[in-house]
C-alpha positions, 0 to 999 in steps of 0.5 A: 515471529514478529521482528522486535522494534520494528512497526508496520503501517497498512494503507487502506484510505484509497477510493479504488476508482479504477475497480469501481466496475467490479466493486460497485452494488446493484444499488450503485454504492462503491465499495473501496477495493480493500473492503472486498475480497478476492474469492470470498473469506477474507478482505483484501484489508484483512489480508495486508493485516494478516500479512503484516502481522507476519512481520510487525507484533500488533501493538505496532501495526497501524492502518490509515484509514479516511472517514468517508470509508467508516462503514467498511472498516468499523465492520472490519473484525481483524482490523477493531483486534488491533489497539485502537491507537493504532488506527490513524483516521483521517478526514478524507483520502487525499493520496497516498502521499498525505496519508503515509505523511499523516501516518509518519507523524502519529508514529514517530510521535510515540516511536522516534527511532521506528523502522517502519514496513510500508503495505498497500492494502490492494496486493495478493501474495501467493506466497507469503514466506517468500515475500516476508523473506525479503521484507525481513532482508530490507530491515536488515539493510535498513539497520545498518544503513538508516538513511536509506529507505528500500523499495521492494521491487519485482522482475515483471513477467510481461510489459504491463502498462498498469503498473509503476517501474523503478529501473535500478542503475548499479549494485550497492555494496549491501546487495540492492540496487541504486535507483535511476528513475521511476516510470508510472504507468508507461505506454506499452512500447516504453513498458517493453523497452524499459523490461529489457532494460532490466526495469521492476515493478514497483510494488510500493512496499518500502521499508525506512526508518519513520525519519528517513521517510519524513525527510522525503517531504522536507525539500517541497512540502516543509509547510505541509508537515509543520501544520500536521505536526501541530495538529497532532501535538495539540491531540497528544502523543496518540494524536487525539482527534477530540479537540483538533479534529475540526481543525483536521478537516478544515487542513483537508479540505485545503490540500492537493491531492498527493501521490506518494510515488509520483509526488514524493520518490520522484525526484529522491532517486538518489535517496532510495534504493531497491531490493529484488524481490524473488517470484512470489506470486505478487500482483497488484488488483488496481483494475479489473485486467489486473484482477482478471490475470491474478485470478486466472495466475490463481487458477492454474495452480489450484482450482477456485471455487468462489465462495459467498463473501461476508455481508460486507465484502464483495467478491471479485472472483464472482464480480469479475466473471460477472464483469467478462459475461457483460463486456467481453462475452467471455466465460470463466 
């Protein structure tokens, strides 16, 4: 059952370069990677949907989006089911950091005191229940203490140089852990180091109220959300793109590039706190390593058999054994 009150927010405005070897067509377009699916059916877009419609009815279910990408997500079936106040478009992807700011403030725009579940679109979850579960435990804990936003964080089953880290530093009295550092994409001698220092992945699902995220960016980036904020009140409380849209874009074509862990959580350690997350499958498909190894996870507990994605998706689990023939001479 979905839990009353609170809102989700799935974001699906990244260009997925890094994938671009798997997920580019024989005519050379780029598909983004929430736009694929991983062995046919669904997109991985859809799958962030499904999994936050686990948790957050869908009249408060909002996905960020960016233009550039309309091709792919006006295709998108589960995605056009959601009310269309709830699909937050923005010029062009400038980061995570940027859109989850531009989501914040459509959001608290019509829900001041919202809890809000944070979900990349670029995730597989074996087992669902189990991460549910423990997203379901971070709302509880942020109930009782709102000023403190909870990370999701995971024991990593091997030094992978990939992915983010958040080494955790003592229990807090609600059963999570105070926060003494994030670590991006370390080298693999410092990868290993930190894993026997007791270091999580980062999977970037954070829960928080909508205000307490806002805060985030007040110290370096007041100006920044004082000119979104505008924008914004100029379009209403849905935030109507009809008048301030050119205005929008013209915003955009200004700003850096933001990235939300590396531009925003560092440096608010003190601010956050992270959960662990017990074993439930979970990888990030930033790469294509990281596709290779979720796919072969995938296989040893059930044998796959690719199926023909939709028209509009590209299948990774083919792509990929297209990928292993060409580069590694491998087979699958």
């Amino acid at each position: 059952m979905p839990e009353p009150g609170v809102w989700g927010l799935i974001l699906a405005g990244g260009d997925g370069s890094r994938l671009r070897a798997l997920t580019t067509k024989p005519c050379g377009t780029a598909v983004p990677k929430q736009f694929c699916s991983l062995h046919g059916g669904h997109s991985l877009l859809e799958e962030a949907i499904l999994r936050g419609g686990r948790i957050v009815a869908s009249e408060r279910l909002c996905t960020i989006v960016a233009d550039q990408h309309r091709q792919w997500w006006s295709e998108c079936r589960l995605l056009a089911a959601l009310p269309r106040e709830n699909l937050i478009v923005q010029p062009r992807n400038r980061g995570t950091g940027v859109g989850v700011l531009y989501s914040l403030l459509h959001i608290i725009g019509r829900a001041p005191e919202a809890r809000l579940v944070l979900l990349p679109s670029d995730h597989y979850v074996r087992e669902e229940d189990v991460l549910r579960r423990s997203i379901i435990e971070a709302l509880d804990r942020v109930e009782r203490a709102p000023e403190r936003p909870v990370l999701l964080g995971l024991t990593p089953d091997e030094a992978d140089t990939e992915l983010g880290y958040v080494l955790p530093e003592e229990v807090d009295p609600l059963g999570g852990y105070t926060v003494a550092r994030f670590i991006e994409k370390p080298d693999l001698d410092v990868a290993r180091r930190i894993v026997e220092a007791g270091a999580m992945w980062n999977t970037f699902i954070l829960v928080g109220t909508a205000r307490a995220l806002l805060e985030l960016y007040l110290p370096r980036y007041a100006s920044l959300v004082r000119d979104l904020q505008v924008l914004l009140e100029l379009g209403g409380s849905t935030g109507s793109p009809t008048a301030t849209w050119p205005a929008l874009v013209n915003l955009y074509g200004q700003l850096p590039d933001l990235d939300f862990s590396r531009d925003l959580l560092q440096g608010h350690e003190a601010a956050l706190c992270v959960l662990k997350v017990p074993s439930c499958g979970w990888s990030d498909l930033g790469t294509p390593r990281r596709v290779g190894q979720t796919l072969r996870r995938l296989r040893a507990f059930e044998p796959i058999k690719p199926t023909p994605a939709p028209s509009a998706h590209i299948n990774l689990a083919v792509q990929h054994a297209h990928f292993e023939r060409a580069h590694l001479g491998a087979t699958v």
